[in-house]
C-alpha positions as CSV (number, residue, x, y, z in Angstrom):
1,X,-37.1,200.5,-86.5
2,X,-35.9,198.2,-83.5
3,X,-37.9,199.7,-81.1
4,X,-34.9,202.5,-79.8
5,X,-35.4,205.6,-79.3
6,X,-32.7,206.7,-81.8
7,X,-31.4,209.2,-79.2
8,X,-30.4,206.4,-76.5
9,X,-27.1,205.3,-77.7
10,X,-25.8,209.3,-77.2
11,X,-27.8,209.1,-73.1
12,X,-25.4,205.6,-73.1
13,X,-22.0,206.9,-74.2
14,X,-22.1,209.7,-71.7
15,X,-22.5,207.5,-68.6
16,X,-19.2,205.5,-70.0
17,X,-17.3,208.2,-71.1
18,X,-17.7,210.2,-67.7
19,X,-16.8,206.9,-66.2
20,X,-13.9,206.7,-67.8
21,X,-12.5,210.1,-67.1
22,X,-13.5,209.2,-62.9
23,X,-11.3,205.9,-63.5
24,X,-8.8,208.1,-65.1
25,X,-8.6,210.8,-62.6
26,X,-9.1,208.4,-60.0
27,X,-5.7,206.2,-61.0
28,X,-3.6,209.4,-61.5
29,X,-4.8,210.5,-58.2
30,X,-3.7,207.1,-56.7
31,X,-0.2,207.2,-58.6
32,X,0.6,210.7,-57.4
33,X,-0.1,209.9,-54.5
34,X,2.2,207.2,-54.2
35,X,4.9,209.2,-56.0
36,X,4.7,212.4,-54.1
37,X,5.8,211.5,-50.9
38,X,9.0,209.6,-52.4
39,X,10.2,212.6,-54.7
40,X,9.6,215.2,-51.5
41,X,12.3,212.6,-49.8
42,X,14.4,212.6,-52.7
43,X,14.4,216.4,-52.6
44,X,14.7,216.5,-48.9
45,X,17.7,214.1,-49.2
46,X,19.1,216.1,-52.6
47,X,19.1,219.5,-49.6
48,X,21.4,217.6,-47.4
49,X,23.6,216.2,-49.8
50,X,23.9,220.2,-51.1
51,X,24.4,221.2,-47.1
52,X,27.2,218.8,-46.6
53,X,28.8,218.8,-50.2
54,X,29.3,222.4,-49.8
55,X,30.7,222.3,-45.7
56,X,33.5,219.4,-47.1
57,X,36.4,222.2,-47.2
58,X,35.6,222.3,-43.2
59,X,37.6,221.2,-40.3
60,X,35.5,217.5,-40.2
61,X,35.7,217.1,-43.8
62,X,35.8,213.6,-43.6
63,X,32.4,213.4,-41.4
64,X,30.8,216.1,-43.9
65,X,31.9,213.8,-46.4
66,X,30.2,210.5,-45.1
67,X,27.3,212.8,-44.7
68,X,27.1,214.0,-48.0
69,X,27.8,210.6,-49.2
70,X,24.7,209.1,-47.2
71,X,22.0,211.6,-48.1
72,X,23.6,211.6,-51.7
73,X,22.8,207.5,-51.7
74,X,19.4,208.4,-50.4
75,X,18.5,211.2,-53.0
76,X,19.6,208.4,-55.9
77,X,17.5,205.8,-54.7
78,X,14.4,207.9,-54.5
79,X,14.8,210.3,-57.3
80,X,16.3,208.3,-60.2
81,X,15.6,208.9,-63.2
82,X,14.8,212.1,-62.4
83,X,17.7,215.4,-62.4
84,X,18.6,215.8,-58.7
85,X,19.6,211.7,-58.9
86,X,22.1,212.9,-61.1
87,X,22.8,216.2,-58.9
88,X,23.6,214.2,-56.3
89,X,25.7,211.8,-57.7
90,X,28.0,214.8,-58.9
91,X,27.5,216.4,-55.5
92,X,29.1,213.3,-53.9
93,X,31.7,212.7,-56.5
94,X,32.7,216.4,-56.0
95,X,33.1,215.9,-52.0
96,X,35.4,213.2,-53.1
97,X,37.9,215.1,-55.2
98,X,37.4,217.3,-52.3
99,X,39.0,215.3,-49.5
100,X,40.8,213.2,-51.7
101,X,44.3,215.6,-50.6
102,X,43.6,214.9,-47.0
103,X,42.3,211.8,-46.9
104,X,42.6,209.4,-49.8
105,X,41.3,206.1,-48.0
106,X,38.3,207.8,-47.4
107,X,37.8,209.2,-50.9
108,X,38.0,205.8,-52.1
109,X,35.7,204.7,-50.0
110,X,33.2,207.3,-51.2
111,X,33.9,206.7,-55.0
112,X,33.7,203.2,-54.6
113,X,30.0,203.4,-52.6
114,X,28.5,206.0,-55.1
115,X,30.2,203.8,-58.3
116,X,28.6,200.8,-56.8
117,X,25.1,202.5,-56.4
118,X,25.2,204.2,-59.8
119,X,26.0,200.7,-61.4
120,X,23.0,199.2,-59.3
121,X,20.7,202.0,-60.7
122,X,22.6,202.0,-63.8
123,X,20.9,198.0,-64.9
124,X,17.8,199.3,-65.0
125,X,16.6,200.6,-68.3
126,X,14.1,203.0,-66.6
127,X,16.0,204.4,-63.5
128,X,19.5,204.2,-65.0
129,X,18.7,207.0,-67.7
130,X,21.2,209.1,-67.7
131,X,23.8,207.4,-64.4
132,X,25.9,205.5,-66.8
133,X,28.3,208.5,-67.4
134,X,28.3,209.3,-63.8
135,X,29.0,205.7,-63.1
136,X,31.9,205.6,-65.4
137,X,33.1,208.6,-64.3
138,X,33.1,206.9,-60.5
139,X,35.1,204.3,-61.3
140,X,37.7,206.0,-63.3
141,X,38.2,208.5,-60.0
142,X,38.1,205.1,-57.6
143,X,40.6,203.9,-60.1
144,X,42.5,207.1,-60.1
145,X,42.5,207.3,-56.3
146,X,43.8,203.6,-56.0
147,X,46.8,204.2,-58.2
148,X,48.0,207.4,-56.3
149,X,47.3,205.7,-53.2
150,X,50.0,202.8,-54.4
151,X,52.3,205.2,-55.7
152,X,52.7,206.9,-52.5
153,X,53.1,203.6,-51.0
154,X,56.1,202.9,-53.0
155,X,57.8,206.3,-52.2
């Protein structure tokens, strides 16, 4: 014998073990609580883009527009990789094809600001899950936009 009470090692792995699971607890405590507060924004910001997305067929369409368009930017940023990223981004594009018949500058504008944000998030392997489509889907409606724009030019 070495001299160990041969129930020791079992009083030793308890003190680790439940030090572990404090760490463990204690780091996903942390991490939420650093995540929380961004995806309540996100959310907050997805509700705004909803209000003004849906308020677009109104009188200042092109102000509800730039609205939806800024809180939609917001809710991509903070939310992305998660659904209402993606929610947004079709939220906005959807506002475009909206106004496009009224005002085609300013749907261009919007395709080209939500195409160039869904690109940026796009490069990222984690955030971009999931924004390529919507990103292509931008760029062919900017594109879209552009050529109708030039052919009423040459009428």
């Amino acid at each position: 014998m070495s001299g160990t009470p041969p129930h020791s090692l079992g009083r030793l792995r308890k003190p680790v073990v439940g030090g572990l699971l404090l760490n463990a607890l204690l780091a996903a405590l942390a991490a939420g609580l650093f995540v929380a507060p961004r995806l309540l924004e996100g959310h907050a910001a997805l509700l705004w883009t909803r209000h003004y997305a849906a308020r677009v067929a109104g009188p200042p369409a092109g102000e509800h527009a730039r609205q939806a368009l800024r809180w939609g930017l917001r809710a991509m940023g903070l939310t992305a990789p998660l659904p209402p990223a993606a929610e947004a981004a079709r939220l906005v594009l959807a506002s475009g094809r909206k106004i496009e018949v009224k005002d085609a500058a300013a749907a261009l504008a919007l395709y080209g600001e939500v195409g160039a944000e869904l690109d940026r998030l796009s490069s990222s392997r984690v955030r971009g899950r999931g924004l390529a489509g919507l990103a292509a889907e931008a760029r062919e409606e900017e594109a879209r936009t552009r050529a109708a724009i030039a052919g009423a030019r040459q009428k």
